[in-house]
C-alpha angles and dihedrals in degrees: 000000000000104000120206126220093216150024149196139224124230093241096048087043081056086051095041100045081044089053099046089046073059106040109021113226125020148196142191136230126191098211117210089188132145094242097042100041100215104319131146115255125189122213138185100268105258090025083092128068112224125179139171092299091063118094129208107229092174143269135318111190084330099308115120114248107220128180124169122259094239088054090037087067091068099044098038089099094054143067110227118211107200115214145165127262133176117243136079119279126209099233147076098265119134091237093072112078089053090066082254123126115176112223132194129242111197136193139167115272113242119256088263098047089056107048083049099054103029094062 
């Protein structure tokens, strides 16, 4: 069984294939910052600045899906579902301007989910 860190809901996949017809190629970050709490944002790819402390989780329509190691410590037991809300964030986040804010559903990874993907 190959097990997935994260997933996506079929009204944050419809935001996220509009916003790449806008803005081309795009990533993810998890943020684990003081204003946003811990929510997904989504960037133009090459508009974040990712280094060796950021880890790959895995792909969203095509986009990389990136968190911080450090923040990576405190979700590493959980598979994370990304979806659409209503509602303004208070990020960059190209969501934003459309009223959208993608939010994250959590839950723990089963027993085997977990010994698969925390090797």
């Amino acid at each position: 069984m190959k097990c997935e860190r994260i997933a996506i809901t079929e009204k944050a996949a419809d935001v996220v294939k509009r916003l790449k017809v806008r803005h081309g190629n795009l990533i993810f970050h998890q943020s684990g910052g003081c204003c946003d709490g811990s929510a997904p944002m989504i960037f133009e790819e090459g508009d974040m600045y990712l280094d060796d402390s950021d880890i790959l989780l895995g792909h969203l329509e095509g986009a990389n899906y990136y968190m911080n190691q450090d923040q990576f410590e405190y979700w590493k037991h959980t598979h994370l579902t990304v979806d659409i809300t209503e509602g303004r964030g208070s990020s960059f986040s190209l969501e934003i301007p459309l009223g959208l804010r993608f939010i994250i559903h959590s839950r723990l990874l089963t027993d085997e989910e977990s010994t698969e993907l925390n090797k």
